[in-house]
N, C-alpha and C positions, 0 to 999 in steps of 0.2 A: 607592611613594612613601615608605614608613616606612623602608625600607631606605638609600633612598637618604642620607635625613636621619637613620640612623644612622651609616653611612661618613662623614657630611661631621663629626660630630660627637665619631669617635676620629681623624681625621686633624690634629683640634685639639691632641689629646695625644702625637701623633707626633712623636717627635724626629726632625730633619733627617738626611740619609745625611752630611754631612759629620760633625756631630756620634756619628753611629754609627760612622762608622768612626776617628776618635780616640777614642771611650770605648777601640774594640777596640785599638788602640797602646796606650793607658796600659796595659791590661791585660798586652799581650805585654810590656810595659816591666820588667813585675812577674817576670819569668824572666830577667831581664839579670843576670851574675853579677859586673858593675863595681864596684865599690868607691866610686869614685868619680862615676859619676853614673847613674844607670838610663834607658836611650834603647829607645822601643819602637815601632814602624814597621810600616804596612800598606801591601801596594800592590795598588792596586787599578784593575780596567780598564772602562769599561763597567758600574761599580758592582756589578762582579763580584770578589768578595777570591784577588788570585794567589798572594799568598804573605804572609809575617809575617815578622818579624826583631826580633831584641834582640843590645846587644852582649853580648860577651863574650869568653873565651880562645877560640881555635880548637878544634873540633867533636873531643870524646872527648881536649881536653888539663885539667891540673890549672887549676881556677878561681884568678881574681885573689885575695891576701886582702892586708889592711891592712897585711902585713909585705911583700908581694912588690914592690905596686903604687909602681912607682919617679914614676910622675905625681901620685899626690892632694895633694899640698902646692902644687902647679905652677897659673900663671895658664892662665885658658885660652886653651886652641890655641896654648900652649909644649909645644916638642919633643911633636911628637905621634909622631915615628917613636922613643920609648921606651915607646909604648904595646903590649902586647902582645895587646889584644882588635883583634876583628871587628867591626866598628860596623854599628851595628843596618839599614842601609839596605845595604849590599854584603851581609849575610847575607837580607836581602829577594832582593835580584838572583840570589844562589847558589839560593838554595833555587827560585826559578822557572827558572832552567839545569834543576839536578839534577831536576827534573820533569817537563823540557821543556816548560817553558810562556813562549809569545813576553810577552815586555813591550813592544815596539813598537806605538805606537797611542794611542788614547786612556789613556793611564794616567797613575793622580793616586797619589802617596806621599802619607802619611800618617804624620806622624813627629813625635811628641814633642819632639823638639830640633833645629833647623835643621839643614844637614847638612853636615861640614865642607867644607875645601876639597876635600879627595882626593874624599870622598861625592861632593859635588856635579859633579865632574868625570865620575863614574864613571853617575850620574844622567842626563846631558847624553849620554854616547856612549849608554845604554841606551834612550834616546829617551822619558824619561819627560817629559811633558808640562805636567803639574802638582804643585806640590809646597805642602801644606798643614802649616801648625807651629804647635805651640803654643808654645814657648820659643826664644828666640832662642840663639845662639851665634856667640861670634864673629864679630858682624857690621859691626864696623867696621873689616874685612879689606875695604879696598878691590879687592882682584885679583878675591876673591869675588863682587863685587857688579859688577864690571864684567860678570864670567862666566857669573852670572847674566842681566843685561840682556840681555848679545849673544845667549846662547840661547832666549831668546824662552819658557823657561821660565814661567809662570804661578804666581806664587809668591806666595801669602796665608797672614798670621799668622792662625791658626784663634781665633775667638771665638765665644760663643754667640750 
């Protein structure tokens, strides 16, 4: 009986799995080598973590710096094909390939910054299920939100 009404008494103090698993994005956010905005991304299946991602330049090439980056002055979601990073939810996708681990199924992203158009396109064929944010982007891309709807995507701006 003591036990029990211990368990019920740190489960008071337990933070939620969605709120755990955006702490763990913000953190991977903390390794993005963008210049212009730090995006950090978990995906997760079955409350199981598959993979992490942050943007950045492509894997073993020279980092963004403030003299390179042809974007940081730019509104956003202008010209994003002069962007020369990875964006933190396709390096989620890569890095669960290169391990062969399936993302089909239940699985929920977990991403710092909504996910652009291309992301989101790319989210939609990988059959992720749910997609959980804390900061919006570009979201009054109407084509986006239609593409969103029609996929039946499950998509909530993450709060505590």
């Amino acid at each position: 009986m003591a036990s029990e009404k211990k368990n019920a008494n740190n489960n008071q103090n337990r933070i939620s799995k969605d709120q755990y698993f955006m702490e763990l994005a913000e953190i991977v956010s903390k390794r993005s080598t963008c210049v212009k905005r730090k995006v950090g991304a978990v995906l997760v299946k079955v409350n199981h973590i598959l993979s992490t991602g942050y943007n950045g330049a492509p894997s073993g090439l020279t980092h963004c710096t403030k003299e390179t980056c042809v974007r940081q002055n730019l509104k956003e979601g202008e010209h994003p094909e002069l962007c020369r990073g990875v964006h933190s939810e396709v390096n989620c996708i890569i890095q669960a390939a290169l391990h062969g681990t399936s993302i089909d199924g239940d699985t929920t992203l977990y991403c710092t910054t909504f996910p652009c158009m291309s992301c989101l396109k790319l989210l939609i064929n990988a059959k992720v299920k749910r997609i959980v944010y804390k900061e919006g982007y570009y979201m009054e891309n109407k084509v986006k939100q239609d593409l969103a709807d029609e996929s039946k995507i499950k998509i909530e701006k993450y709060s505590i």
